[in-house]
N, C-alpha and C positions, 0 to 999 in steps of 0.2 A: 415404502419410502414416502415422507412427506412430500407432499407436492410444493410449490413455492413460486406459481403460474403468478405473478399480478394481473388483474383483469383490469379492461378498460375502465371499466364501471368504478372501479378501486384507484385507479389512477386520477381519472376524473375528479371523484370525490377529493384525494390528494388536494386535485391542482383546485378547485373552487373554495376549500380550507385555506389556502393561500402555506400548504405547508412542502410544494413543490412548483415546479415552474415548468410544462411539459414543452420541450423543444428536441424538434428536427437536425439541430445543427451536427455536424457533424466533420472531423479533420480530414484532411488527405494521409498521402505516408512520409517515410522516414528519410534520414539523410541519404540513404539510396534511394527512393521513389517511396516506399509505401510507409515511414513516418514522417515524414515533412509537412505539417499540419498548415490550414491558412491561417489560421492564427496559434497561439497555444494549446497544448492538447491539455482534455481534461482526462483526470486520473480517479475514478472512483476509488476513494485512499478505503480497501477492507471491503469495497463494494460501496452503497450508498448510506455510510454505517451513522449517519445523524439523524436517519431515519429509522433505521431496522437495527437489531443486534450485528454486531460485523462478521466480518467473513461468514455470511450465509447465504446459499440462491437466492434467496429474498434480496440481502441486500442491493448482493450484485445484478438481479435484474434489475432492480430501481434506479439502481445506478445507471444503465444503461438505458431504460426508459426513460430518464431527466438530461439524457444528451453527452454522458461520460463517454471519452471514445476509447477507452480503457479499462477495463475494472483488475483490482491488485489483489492476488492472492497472497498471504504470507505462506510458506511452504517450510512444513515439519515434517517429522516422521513417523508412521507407527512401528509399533512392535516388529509388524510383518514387512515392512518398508516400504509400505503406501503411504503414498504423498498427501496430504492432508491440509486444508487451510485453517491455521488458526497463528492470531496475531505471535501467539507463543508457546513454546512446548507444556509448559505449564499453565492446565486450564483451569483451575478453581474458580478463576474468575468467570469464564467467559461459556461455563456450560454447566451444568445443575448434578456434577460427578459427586460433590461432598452429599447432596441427600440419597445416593446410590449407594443405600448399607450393603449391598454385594460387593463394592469397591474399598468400602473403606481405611483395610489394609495396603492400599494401594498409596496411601499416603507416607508420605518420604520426603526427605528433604537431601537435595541436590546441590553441586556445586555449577554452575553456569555460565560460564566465562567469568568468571571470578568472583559472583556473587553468589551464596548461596540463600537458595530459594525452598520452603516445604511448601508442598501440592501434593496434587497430580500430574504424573507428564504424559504426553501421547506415546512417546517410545514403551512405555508398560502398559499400554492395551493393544489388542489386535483392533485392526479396523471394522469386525463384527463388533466390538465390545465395546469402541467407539461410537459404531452406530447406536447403540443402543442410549446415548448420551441426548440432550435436547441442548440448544444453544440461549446465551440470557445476556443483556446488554453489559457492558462491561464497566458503566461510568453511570449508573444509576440516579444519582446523585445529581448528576447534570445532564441526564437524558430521562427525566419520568416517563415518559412518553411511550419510548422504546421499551421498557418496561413490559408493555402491552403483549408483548411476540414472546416473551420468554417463555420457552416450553413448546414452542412450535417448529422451530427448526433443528436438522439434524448438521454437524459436523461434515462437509461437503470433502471429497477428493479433487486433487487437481483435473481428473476429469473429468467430472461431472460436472467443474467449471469452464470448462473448454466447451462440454457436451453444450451447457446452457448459450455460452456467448455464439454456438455455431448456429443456434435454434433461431436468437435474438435477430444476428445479423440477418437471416432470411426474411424474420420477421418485419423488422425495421427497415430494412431496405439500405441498411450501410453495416461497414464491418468494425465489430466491436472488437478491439484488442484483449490480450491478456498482458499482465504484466507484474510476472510472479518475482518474489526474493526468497532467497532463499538464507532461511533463519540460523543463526548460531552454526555455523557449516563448519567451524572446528570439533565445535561440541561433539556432534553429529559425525564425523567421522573419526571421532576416537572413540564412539561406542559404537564401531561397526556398523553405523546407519547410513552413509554417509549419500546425502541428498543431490551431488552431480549426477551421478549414472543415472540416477531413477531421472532427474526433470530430465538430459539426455534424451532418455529412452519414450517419456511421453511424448516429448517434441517430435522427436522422430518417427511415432508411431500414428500419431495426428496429421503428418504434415507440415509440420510449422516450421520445422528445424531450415528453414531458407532467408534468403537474405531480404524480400519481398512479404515475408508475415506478418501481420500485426504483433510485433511479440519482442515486449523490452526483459532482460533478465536483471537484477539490481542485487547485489549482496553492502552490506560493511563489513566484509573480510575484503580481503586484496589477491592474496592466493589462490581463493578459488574461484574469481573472475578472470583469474591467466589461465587456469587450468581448461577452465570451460572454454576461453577462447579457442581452445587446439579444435572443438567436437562441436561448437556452435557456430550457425552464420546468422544466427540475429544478432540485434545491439545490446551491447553490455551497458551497465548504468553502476558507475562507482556511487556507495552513499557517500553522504558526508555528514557525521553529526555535530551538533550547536559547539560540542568539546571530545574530550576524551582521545582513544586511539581505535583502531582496527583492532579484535581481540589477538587475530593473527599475528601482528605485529608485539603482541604485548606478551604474548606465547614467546616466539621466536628472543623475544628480548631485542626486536627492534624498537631503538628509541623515539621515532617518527611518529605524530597525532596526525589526524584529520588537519589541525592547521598546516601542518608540512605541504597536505597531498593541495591546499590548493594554493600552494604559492606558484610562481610563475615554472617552477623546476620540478613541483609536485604533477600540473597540470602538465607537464608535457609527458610526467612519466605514463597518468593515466591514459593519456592518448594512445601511448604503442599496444594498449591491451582494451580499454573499454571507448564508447562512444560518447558518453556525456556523464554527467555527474546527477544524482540526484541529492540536494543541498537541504539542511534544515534551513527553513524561513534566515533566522538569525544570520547567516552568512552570507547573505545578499542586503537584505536591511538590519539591520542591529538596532535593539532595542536601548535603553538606557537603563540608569538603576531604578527609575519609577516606572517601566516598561514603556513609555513612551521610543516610536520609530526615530532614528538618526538618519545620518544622510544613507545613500546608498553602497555600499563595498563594490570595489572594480572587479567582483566573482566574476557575473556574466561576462562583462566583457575580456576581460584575462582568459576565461575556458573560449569563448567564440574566437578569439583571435587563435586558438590554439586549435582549431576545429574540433570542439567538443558543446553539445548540446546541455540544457542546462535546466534539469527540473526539481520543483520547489516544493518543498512539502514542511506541516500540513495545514490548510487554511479549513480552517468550522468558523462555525459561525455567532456561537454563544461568546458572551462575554469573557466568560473565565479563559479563554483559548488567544482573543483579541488584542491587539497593542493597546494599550492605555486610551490610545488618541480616538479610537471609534466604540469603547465601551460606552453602555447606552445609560447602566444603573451599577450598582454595585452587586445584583442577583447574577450571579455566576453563569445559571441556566438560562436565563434571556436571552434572545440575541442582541446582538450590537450591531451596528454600520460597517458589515461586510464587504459591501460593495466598495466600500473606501478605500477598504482593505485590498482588495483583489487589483484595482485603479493604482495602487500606488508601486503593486508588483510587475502587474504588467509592462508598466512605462517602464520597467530596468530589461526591456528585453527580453526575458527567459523565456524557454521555451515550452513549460510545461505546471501545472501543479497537480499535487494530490490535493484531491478535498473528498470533505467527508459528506458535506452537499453538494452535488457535481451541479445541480441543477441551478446553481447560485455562483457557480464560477463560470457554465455557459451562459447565465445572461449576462453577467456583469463582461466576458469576452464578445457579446455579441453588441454591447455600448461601448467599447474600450476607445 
């Protein structure tokens, strides 16, 4: 197994490059006692993936080395029904499968929650044949950098993400959360994969499955956050994306979008089932037609008055990701005036972001 240890010496290096910021900080817990952070928690969004290819031990200890008190697994399936982190079931992108001429029958085009897609998907390898994959940055384009690692990491399971963040926190001397979702969960169990039982069964097998774990669960389905309420006592986390609907809803032939669930009527319903909401950017601040930021949406305070916690995803830090009002140039890959960014989120309250430089969202939390 590749190893995926960052050493001091490596981190060092990092931080004297000026391409990380090493801090100590660290949240408290939750709306029960062990997430309820002193200020915002940070969410290693794939791990620390603006630095490393995503969802890899790599990333996610970096992430946890630069102050994330969180790191995010995305949760698919294999063949055999191990739980596997990768952003998507279909990896062409994100792992080096298309030059594996032993695979390359493997290639097929799927229907996806309504889009079809031709790849590779994780449910047609075993997690041996999996491992045998290496992982490669996913946005090439505007991560050169990352570049660098492709070919070095292997396709991680959701335990071997738990194994790493149990090592971490001894390490570090604080406890670093998980904070998995779990991907396309219709798809997923109408081809008999279906990803509840299996996260179920790791939580419970680790210990986590309690009301005191560091451990948020987050879907954009709606169905299988009621379902899992019956067998989990951590906090559930409804997405919410920029548009669209829940695919479950659009399955069922409910007529209801993401806009529905956070009207005043939407958010009470999320309450009887999940704990807070995780929101795209956009539905806290809104941008305009030249991407410039508008005032702020009464999101946060509409979910807090309804006792729901409220995190924001995803803040990077290159330009092409950036509102209009902190890009630096017109190079996409550059970074922009982040911190501005982060400054203008904060002041709305919320209580949480993914980012994909954790180490740039706890400093800008620890100036706020």
């Amino acid at each position: 197994m590749v190893r995926t240890r960052i050493v001091g010496a490596a981190l060092a290096a990092l931080a004297v490059a000026g391409v990380v910021t090493v801090s100590s900080a660290s949240a408290q817990s939750d709306v029960a006692g062990a997430h309820k952070p002193k200020g915002p928690i940070v969410i290693g969004h794939r791990g620390a993936s603006g630095y490393r290819p995503e969802h890899t031990l790599a990333a996610y200890e970096l992430a946890a080395r630069t102050g994330a008190d969180y790191v995010e697994p995305d949760l698919v399936s294999t063949k055999d029904g191990v739980l596997v982190a990768r952003h998507e079931n279909e990896i062409g992108g994100t792992t080096d499968v298309a030059a594996k001429p032993e695979f390359a029958g493997r290639k097929t085009t799927k229907v996806v929650d309504g889009a079809s897609i031709t790849g590779w998907f994780t449910e047609d390898f075993t997690l041996a044949e999996l491992k045998t994959l290496r992982a490669k940055e996913r946005i090439p384009e505007i991560r050169p950098r990352n570049t660098l690692y492709d070919g070095r990491y292997e396709v991680p399971t959701l335990q071997e993400v738990i194994d790493l963040t149990r090592r971490l926190s001894r390490e570090l001397g604080r406890d670093i959360g998980i904070y998995p979702e779990t991907k396309h969960p219709t798809y997923f169990q109408d081809i008999k994969l279906a990803l509840e039982p299996k996260l179920v069964d790791v939580l419970n097998r680790n210990g986590l499955n309690r009301h005191n774990a560091k451990v948020y669960v987050q879907s954009f389905e709606v169905a299988n956050l009621k379902e899992l309420r019956k067998s989990l006592r951590v906090p559930l986390v409804q997405l919410i994306n920029s548009s669209g609907a829940p695919y479950d809803f659009v399955k069922a032939g409910d007529k209801r979008t993401y806009s529905d669930l956070v009207t005043p009527d939407g958010l009470r319903e999320i309450r009887t089932y999940a704990h807070g909401v995780g929101a795209a950017k956009d539905r806290i601040i809104p941008r305009n037609a030249q991407g410039f930021l508008q005032s702020p949406t009464t999101l946060v305070r509409d979910a807090h008055t309804r006792g729901l916690i409220v995190h924001a995803w995803t803040f990077r830090n290159e330009n092409a990701f950036l509102p209009a009002d902190f890009r630096t140039s017109t190079d996409p890959a550059a970074y922009g005036r982040a911190f501005e960014e982060y400054a203008k989120f904060y002041a709305t309250g919320l209580d949480g972001v993914f980012a994909d430089n954790p180490d740039t969202a706890v400093e800008a939390r620890s100036t706020r």
